[in-house]
Backbone as JSON, one array per atom type, in Angstrom:
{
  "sequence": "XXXXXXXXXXXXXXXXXXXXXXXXXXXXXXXXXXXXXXXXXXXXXXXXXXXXXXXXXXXXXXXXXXXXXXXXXXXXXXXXXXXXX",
  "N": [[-46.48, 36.26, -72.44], [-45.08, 39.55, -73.36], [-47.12, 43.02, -74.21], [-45.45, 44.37, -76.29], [-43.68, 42.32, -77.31], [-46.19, 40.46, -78.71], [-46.95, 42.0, -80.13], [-44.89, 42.64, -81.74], [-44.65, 40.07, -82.87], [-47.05, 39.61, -84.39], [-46.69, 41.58, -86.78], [-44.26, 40.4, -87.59], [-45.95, 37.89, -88.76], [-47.78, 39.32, -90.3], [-45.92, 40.11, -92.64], [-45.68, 40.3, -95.67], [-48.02, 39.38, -96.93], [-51.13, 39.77, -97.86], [-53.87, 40.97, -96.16], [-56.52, 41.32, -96.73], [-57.46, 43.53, -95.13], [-56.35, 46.82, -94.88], [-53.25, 48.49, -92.93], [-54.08, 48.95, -90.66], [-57.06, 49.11, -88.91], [-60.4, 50.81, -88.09], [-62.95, 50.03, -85.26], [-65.86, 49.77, -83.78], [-66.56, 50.16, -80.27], [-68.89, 47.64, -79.18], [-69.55, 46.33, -77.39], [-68.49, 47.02, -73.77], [-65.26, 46.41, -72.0], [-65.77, 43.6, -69.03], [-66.29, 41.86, -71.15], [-65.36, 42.37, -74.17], [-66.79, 43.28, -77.34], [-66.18, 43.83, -80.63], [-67.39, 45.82, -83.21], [-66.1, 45.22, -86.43], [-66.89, 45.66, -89.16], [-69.89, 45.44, -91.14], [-70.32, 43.29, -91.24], [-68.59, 41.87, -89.64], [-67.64, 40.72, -86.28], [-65.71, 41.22, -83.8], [-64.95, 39.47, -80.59], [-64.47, 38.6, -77.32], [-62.31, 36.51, -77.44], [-61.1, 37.06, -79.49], [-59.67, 38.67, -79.6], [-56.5, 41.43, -78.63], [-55.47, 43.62, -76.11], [-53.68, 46.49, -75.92], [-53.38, 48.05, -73.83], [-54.9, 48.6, -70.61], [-56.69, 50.37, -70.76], [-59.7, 52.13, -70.25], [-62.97, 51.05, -72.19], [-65.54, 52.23, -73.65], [-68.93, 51.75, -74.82], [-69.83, 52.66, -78.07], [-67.32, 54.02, -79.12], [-65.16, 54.44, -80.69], [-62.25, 52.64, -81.94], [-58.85, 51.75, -83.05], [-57.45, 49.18, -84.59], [-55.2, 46.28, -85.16], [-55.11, 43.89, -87.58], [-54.75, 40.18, -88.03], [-52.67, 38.16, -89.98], [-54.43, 36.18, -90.92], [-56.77, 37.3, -89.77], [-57.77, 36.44, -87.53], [-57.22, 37.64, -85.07], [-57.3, 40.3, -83.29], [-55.12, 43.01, -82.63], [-56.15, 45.86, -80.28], [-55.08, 48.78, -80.54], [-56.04, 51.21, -79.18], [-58.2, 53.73, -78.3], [-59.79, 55.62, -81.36], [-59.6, 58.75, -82.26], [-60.99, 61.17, -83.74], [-60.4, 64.31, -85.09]],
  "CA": [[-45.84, 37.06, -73.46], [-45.7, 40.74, -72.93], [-47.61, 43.01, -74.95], [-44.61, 44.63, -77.58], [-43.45, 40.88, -77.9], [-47.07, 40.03, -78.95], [-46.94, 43.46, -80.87], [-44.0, 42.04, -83.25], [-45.16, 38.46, -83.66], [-48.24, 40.18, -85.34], [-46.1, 42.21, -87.62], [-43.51, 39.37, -88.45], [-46.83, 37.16, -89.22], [-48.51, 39.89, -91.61], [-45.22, 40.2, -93.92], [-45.72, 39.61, -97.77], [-49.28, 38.94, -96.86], [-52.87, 41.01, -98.08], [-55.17, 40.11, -95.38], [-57.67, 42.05, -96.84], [-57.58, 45.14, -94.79], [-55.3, 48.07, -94.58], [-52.23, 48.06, -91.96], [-55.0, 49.19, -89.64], [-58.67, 49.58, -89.17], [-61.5, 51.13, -87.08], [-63.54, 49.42, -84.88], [-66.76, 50.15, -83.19], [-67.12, 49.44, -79.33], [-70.33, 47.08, -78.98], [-69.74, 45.73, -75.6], [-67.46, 47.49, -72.93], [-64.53, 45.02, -70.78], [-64.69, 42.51, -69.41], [-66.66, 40.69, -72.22], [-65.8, 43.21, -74.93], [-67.05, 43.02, -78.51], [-65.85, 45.17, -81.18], [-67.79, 45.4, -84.84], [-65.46, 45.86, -87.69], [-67.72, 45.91, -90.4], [-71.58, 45.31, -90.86], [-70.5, 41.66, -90.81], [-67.32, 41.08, -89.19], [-67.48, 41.16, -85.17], [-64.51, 40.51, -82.66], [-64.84, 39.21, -79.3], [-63.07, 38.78, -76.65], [-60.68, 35.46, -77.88], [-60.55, 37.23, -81.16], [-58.87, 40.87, -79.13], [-55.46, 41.4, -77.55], [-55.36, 44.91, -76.08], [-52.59, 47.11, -75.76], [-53.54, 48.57, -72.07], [-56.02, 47.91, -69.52], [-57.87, 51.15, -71.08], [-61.87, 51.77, -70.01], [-63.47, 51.91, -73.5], [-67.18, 52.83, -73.86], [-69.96, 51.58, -75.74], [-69.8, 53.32, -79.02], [-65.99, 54.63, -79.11], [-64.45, 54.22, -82.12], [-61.2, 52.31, -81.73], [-57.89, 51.75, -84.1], [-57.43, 47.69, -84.18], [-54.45, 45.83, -86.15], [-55.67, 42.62, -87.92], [-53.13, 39.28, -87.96], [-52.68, 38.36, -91.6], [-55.33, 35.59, -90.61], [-57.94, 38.02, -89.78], [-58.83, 36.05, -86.3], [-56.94, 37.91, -83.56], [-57.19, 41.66, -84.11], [-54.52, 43.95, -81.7], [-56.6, 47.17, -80.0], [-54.09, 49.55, -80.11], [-56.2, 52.58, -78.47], [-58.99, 54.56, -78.93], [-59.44, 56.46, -83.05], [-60.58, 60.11, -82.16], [-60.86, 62.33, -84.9], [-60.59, 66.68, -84.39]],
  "C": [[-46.33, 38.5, -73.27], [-46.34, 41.25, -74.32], [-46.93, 43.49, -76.28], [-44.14, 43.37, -78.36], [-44.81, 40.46, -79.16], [-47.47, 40.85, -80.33], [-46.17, 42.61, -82.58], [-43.94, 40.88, -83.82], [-45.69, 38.68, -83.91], [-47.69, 40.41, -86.73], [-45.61, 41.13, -88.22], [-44.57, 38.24, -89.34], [-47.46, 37.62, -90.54], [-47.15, 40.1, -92.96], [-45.28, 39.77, -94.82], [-47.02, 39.29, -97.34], [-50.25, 40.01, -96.73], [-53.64, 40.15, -97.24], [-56.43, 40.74, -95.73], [-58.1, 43.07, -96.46], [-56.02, 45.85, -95.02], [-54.6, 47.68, -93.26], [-53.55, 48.14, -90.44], [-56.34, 49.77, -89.75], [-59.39, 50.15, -88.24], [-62.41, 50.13, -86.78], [-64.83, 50.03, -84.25], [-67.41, 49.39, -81.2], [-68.65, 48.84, -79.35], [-70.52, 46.81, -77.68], [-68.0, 46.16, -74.94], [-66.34, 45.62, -72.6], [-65.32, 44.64, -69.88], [-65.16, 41.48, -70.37], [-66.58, 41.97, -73.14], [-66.24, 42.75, -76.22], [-66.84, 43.94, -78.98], [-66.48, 44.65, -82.64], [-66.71, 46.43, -85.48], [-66.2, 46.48, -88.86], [-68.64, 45.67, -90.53], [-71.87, 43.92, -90.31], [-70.0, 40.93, -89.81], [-67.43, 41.59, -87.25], [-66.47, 40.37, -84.46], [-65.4, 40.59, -81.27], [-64.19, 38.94, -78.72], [-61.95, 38.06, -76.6], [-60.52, 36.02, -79.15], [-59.68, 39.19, -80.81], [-57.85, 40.66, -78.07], [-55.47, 43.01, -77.25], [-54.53, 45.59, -75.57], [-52.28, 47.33, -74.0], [-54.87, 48.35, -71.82], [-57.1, 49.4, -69.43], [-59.2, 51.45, -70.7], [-62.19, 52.64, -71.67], [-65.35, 51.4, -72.92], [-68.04, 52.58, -75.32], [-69.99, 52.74, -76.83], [-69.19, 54.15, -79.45], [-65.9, 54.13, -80.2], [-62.6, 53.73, -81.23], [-60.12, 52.02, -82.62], [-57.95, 49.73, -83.54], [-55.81, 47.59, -85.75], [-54.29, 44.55, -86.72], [-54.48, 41.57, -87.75], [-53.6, 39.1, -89.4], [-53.94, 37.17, -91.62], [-56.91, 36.19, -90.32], [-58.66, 37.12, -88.57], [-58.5, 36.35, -85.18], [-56.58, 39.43, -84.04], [-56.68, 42.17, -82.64], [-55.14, 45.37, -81.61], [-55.72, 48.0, -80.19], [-54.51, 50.83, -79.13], [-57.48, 53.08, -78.99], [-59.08, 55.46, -80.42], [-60.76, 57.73, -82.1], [-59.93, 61.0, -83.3], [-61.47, 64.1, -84.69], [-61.19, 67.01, -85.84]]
}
């Protein structure tokens, strides 16, 4: 399944449904590719069966990243790096 397909079976999944976050959240690189880990929140950490990622990107230990939760909250879509000017 490519990755816009994968994109809008997310979306169609979160409709009428509060998963508890906002449409989208920040993440915190913990561990680069190819085993990445990303912390959401003090508690909440993704790894790498819990991350689909947009592109084949190089992210860096302690990037800030945009992520887009499933209404399940166990497969969170990277979308890209979050840089703020």
């Amino acid at each position: 399944m490519d990755v816009l397909t994968e994109l809008a079976k997310m979306f169609k999944e979160r409709d009428n449904e509060n998963n508890g976050y906002d449409n989208f959240i920040i993440g915190t690189i913990i561990s680069p590719t190819p085993n990445p880990v990303i912390q959401i929140e003090s508690n909440v950490i993704a790894e790498r069966d819990d991350l689909i990622f947009v592109s084949a990107a190089t992210y860096e230990r302690g990037e800030k990243v945009a992520l887009i939760p499933t209404k399940n909250n166990e497969i969170f879509l990277v979308i890209g790096k979050a840089v703020q000017y």
